[in-house]
C-alpha positions as a Markdown table, in Angstrom:
| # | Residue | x | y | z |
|---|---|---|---|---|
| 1 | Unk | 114.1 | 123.5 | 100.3 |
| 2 | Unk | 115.6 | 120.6 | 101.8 |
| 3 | Unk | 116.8 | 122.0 | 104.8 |
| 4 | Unk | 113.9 | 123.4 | 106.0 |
| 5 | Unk | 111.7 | 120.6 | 105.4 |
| 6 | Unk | 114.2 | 118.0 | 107.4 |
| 7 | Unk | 114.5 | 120.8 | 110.2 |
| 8 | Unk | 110.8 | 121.2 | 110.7 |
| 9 | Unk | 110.1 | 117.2 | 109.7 |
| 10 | Unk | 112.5 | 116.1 | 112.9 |
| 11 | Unk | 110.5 | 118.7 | 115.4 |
| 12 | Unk | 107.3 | 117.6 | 114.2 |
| 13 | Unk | 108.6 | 113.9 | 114.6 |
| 14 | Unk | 109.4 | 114.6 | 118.3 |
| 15 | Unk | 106.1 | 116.7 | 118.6 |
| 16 | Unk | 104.3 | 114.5 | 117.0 |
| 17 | Unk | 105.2 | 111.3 | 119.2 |
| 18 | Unk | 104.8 | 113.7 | 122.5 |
| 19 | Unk | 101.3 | 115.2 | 121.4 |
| 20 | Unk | 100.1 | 111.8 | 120.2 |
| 21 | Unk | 100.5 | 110.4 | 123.7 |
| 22 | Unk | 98.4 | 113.2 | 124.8 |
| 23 | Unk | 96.0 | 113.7 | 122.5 |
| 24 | Unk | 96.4 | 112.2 | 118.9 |
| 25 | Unk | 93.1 | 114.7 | 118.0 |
| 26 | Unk | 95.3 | 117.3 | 117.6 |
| 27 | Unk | 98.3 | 116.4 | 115.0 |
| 28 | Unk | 96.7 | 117.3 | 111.9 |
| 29 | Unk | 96.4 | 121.0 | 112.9 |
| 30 | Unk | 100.1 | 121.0 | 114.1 |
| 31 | Unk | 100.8 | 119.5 | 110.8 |
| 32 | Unk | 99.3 | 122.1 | 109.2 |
| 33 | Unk | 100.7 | 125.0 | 110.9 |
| 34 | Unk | 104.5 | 123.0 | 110.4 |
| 35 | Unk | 104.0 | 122.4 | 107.0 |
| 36 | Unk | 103.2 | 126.3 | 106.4 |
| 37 | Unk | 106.3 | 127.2 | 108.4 |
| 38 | Unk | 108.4 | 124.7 | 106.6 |
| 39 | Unk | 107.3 | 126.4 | 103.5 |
| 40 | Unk | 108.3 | 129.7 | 105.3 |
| 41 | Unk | 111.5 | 129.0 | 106.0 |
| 42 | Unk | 112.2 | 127.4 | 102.8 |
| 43 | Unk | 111.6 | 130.9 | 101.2 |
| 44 | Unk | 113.6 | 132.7 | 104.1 |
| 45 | Unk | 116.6 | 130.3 | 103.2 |
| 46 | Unk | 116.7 | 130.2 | 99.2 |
| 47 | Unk | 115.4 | 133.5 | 98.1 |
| 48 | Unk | 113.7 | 132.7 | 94.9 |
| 49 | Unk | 113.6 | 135.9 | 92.6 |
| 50 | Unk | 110.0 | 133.5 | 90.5 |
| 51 | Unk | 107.1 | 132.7 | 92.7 |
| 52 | Unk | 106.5 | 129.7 | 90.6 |
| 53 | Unk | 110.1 | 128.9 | 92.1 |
| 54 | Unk | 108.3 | 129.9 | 95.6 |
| 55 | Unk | 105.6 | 127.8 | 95.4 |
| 56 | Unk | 107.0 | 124.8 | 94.4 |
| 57 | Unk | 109.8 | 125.7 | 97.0 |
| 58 | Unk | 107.5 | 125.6 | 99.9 |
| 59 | Unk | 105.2 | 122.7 | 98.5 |
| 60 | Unk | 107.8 | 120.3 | 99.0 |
| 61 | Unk | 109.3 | 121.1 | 102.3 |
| 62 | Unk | 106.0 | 121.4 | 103.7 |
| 63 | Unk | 105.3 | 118.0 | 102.2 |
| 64 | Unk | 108.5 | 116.9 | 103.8 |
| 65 | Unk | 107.5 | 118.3 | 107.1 |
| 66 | Unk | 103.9 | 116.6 | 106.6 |
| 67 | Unk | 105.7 | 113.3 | 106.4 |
| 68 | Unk | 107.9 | 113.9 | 109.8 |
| 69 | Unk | 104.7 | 114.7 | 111.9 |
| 70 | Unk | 102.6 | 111.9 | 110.4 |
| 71 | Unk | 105.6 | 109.6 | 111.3 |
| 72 | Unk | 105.9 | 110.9 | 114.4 |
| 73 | Unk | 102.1 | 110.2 | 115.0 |
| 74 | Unk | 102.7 | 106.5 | 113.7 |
| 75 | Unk | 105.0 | 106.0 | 116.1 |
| 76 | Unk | 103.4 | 107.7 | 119.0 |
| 77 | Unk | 100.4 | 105.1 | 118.4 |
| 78 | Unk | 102.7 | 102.2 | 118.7 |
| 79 | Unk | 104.0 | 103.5 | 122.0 |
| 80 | Unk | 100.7 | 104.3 | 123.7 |
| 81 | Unk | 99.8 | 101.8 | 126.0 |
| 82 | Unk | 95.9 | 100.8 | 125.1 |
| 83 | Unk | 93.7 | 100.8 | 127.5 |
């Protein structure tokens, strides 16, 4: 669950800084599409037999990836020269 939360969380983090400097508009929906790959790949990597096991699986490494992008958009901010 861990794994593929930290995986996603550090692209997002570097996505999120590149996009932001961009266009910050569009973050949330990468965050959303992350977040449901993170939850993915969680499943891919654990193989829970219970889809409560699933679900709460893929709710916290999408969560976890959630965090990276937002942090990554944080910190995009601070670097973007206002105009």
């Amino acid at each position: 669950m861990f794994k593929s939360g930290l995986i996603l969380g550090i692209v997002g983090l570097i996505l999120g800084i590149g996009i932001t400097l961009l266009t910050p508009i569009c973050v949330p929906c990468l965050a959303l599409f992350l977040g449901l790959g993170a939850g993915f790949l969680a499943n891919v990597f654990e193989k829970p037999m219970v889809q409560n096991r699933a679900v709460k699986s893929g709710a916290y490494s999408g969560a976890i990836a959630g965090i990276g992008i937002i942090l990554g958009q944080v910190f995009g901010a601070l670097i973007t020269p206002s105009t």
